[in-house]
N, C-alpha and C positions, 0 to 999 in steps of 0.2 A: 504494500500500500504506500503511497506518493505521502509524502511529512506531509504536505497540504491536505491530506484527504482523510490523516487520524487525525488534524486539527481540526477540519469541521466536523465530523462524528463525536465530536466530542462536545463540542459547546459552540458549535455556530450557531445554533436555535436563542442560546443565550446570548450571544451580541446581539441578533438578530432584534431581540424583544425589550431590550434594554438601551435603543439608541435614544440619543433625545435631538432636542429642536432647541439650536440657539442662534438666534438673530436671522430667524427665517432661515436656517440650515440644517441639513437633517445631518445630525454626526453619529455614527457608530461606534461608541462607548470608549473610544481611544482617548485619554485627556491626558496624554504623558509628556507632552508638550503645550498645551494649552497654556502654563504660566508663563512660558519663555517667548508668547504672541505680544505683539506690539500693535493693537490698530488694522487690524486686518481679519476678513473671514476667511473660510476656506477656497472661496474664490479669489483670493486674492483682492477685493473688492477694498480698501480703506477707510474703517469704518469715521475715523481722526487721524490727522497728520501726527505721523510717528514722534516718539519723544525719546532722542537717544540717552536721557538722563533715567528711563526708566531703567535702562541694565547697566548703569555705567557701573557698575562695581563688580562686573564680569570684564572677562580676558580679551576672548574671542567668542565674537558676533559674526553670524553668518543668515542670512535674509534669502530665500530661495525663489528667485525675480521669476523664472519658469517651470515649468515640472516635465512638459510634454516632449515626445524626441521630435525628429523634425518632420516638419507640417502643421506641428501644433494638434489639440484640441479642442471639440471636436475638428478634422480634418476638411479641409473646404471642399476635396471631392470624392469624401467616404461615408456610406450609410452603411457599416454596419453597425449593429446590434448600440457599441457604446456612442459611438458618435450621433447617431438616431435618437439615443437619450439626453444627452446631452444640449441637443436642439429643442426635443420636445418636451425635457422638463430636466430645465439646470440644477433643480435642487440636487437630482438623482445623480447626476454625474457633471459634475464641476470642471470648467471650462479650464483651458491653460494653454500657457504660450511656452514658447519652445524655450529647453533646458538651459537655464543660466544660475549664478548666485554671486551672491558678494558677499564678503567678508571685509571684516574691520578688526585692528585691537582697541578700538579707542570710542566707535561708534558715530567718530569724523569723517575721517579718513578712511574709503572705502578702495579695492581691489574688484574686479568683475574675473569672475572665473566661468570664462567663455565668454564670447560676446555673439549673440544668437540675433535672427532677422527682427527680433521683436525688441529688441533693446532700448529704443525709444520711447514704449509703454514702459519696458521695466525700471528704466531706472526714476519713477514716478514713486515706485515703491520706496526710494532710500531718502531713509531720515535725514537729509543732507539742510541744514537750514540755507534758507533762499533770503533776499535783500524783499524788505517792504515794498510795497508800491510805489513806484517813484523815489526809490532809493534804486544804487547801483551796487553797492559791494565793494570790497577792494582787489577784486579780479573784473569791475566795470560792471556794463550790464549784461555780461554772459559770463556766465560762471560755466565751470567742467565737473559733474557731481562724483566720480571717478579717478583714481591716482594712476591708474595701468590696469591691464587687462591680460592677466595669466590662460594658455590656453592650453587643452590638454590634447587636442588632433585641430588638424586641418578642414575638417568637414564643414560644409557649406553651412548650415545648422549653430554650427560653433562656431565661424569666425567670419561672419558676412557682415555684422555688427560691427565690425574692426571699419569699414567702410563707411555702416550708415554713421560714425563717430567722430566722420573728417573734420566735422564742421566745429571741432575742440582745437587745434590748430598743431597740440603738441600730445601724441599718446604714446604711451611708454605700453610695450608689447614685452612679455614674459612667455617665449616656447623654446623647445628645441631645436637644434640645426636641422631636421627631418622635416621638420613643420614648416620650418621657415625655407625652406626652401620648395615645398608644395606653395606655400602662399605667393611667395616671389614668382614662380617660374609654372607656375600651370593656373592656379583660380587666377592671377595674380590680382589680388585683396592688394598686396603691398604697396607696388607701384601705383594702382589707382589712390590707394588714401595718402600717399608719399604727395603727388601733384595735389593735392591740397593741406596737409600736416605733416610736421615734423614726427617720424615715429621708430623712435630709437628704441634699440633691440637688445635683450636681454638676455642671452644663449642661457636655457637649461639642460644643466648634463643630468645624466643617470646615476652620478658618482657621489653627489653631494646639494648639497642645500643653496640658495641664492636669499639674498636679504632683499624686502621690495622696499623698495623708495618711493616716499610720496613726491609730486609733481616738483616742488621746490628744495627737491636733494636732501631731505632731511631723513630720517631712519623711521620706518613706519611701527616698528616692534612687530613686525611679523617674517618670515622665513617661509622659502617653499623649497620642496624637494620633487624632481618629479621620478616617476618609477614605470618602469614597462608592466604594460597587462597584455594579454593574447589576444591581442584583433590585428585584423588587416589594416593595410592602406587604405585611402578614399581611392575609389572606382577611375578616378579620373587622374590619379597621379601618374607620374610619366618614370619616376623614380623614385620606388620607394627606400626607406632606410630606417635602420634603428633606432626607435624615439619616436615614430609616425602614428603613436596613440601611444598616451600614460595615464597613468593617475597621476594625483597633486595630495603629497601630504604640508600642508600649510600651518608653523608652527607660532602661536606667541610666543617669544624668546626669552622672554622676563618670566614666565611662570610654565612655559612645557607645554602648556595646552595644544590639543592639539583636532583639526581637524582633515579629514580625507574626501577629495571628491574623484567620483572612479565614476563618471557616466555612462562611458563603454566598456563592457570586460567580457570574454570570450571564456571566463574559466576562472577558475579558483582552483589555486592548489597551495599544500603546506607554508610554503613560504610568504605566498602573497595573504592567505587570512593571517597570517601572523605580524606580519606589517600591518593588516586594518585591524588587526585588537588593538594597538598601541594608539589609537586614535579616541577621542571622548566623542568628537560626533562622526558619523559616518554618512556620506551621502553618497549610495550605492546605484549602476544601472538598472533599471527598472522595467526595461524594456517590454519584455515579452513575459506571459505569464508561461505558454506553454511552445516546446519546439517548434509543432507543426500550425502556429496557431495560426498563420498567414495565408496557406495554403490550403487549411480546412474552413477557413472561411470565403475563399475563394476569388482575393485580391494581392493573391503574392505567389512566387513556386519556387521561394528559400526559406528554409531554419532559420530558428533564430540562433543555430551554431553558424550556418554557413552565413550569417549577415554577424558574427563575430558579437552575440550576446547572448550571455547563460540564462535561461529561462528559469521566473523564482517556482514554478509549480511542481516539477516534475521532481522525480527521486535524485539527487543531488543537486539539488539545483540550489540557485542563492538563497532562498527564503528557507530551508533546510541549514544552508552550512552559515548563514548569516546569524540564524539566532542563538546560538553557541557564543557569540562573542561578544568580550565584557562593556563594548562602547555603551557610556553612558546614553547619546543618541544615534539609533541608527533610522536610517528614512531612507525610501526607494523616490530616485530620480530619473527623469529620463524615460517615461512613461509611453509607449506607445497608442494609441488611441483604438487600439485592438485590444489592450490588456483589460479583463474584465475585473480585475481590483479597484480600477476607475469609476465605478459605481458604489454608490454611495453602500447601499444595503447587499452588493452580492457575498454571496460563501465568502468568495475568492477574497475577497475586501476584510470577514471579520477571522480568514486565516493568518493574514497579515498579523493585525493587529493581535491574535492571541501568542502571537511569535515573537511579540515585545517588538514589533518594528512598525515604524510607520508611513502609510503613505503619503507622500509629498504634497504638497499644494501651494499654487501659486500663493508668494506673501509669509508664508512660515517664517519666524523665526526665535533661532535659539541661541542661548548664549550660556558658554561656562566660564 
């Protein structure tokens, strides 16, 4: 029997009968995050302008701007089953823009990890204070709510926003030489946002840690490291190389803390969950709940091994070797618009949840 399938036999009935209704949302008994919300419902929606003095006595803050992998949620031109809910009734399955987050150590100064086509609604979500009406600021009347933007692949999804961000004049880019050389020399993102902004580059190796810097050279108190997972290249690369998908473990330097984002990952094995225990939150790919689920619904004819992401349903899958591990938070990212955990009330949704994990949503956030 599939770990997801002794967890609803077990007490899916019970999530089931015990979800409640807060601020017109229907939630499914998960509140293991709930404190660490700032202003926001599970749509991402803003209920009050963020107040970054609510968690200022935390380390690292991390805001989860997207949840959906790319196309977004619902999908513009897919009717199945979740996206058909999603349109016909939001409560049910909660809308989201494609996968992005930021982090902060200070709850100012913020990092974007990934910069997704929808970046211009997300960074709406950051607590960034803004100049009055008819005041300017002392960056003028345009301010940049962002200090750099760390990425962990090249995919169209994750670094198209590197573009829609030209109009910032100066963005400071955090990837590998594998990355950066897809972006240079095949989407080329780079050269297009270069003829408009300065966008100075930040080689991450696989050997060690890099310190980010906020825009005016000063030490941000946060550190990233990035680390190989099992996926391929994007489809389109012309030369792949090692580094051309990672994870990001991003560290506050002053106290350890420590968080992981792994969007894409094609596998788990001993070494790599032993690196994500070492993390307090975790924010894992999400993708797919079941292998064939692209193909049995009758708008794909790849796995989601052979599209390079481990599906949480099946017998070893994430959601099995995920809830083993001692991260204070762990949350699925990266949600395909086919995974049926996307609905508010299914099985799939209160397996999750009894697994100690939670699923993402536009606007989360946590802070330790």
């Amino acid at each position: 029997m599939a770990f997801a399938d002794a967890l609803l036999s077990r007490e899916v009935q019970h999530e089931l009968d015990n979800s409640e209704v807060r601020g017109g949302i229907r939630h499914n008994g998960n509140h293991r995050l709930r404190s660490h919300q700032v202003g926001s419902t599970p749509g991402g929606v803003p209920k009050t302008p963020p107040n970054p003095s609510a968690i200022s006595s935390k380390s690292v803050r991390v805001i989860l701007l997207g949840t959906a992998a790319g196309g977004g949620f619902p999908q513009w031109n897919c009717s199945c089953p979740c996206c058909s809910a999603a349109r016909d009734d939001p409560e049910s399955a909660q809308p989201r823009t494609q996968s992005s987050a930021a982090i902060s150590a200070d709850g100012v100064y913020w990092f974007l990890l990934n910069a997704s086509p929808d970046v211009r609604e997300q960074l709406t979500r950051l607590p960034v204070p803004r100049p009055a009406e008819g005041e300017t600021g002392s960056a003028g009347p345009r301010a940049v709510p962002v200090e750099g933007v760390v990425v962990t692949d090249p995919e169209i999804d994750h670094s198209l926003g590197i573009v829609l961000l030209r109009e910032g004049r100066h963005l400071a880019l955090y990837a590998t030489p594998a990355t950066q050389s897809v972006l240079e020399n095949d989407s080329h993102f780079l050269p297009v946002t270069r003829a408009f902004a300065d966008v100075p580059v930040t080689n991450l190796s696989l050997t060690g840690a890099v310190a980010l810097q906020n825009r005016d050279g000063r030490a941000s108190g946060l550190s990233v490291e990035a680390f190989a997972v099992p996926a391929g290249a994007p489809r389109f690369a012309s030369a792949p190389g090692e580094g051309h998908t990672v994870g990001l473990m991003i560290e506050e330097q002053a106290t350890g803390r420590r968080c992981a984002f792994v969007p894409g990952c094609g596998g788990l094995d001993p070494s790599l969950l032993e690196r994500l225990s070492a993390a307090d939150i975790l924010l894992f790919d999400g993708t797919f709940w079941t292998n064939r689920e692209m193909i049995d619904l009758g708008i794909g004819d790849r796995t989601a091994l052979d599209m390079d992401h481990l599906p949480l349903g099946e017998p070893g899958g994430s959601l099995e070797q995920l809830s083993t591990l001692p991260c204070q938070h762990k949350v699925f990212t990266h949600i395909n618009n086919t995974n049926p955990m996307l609905l508010e009330r299914s099985p799939e949704r209160a397996a999750v949840n009894q697994a100690g994990i939670t699923v993402g949503y536009d606007g989360l956030q946590i802070a330790v």
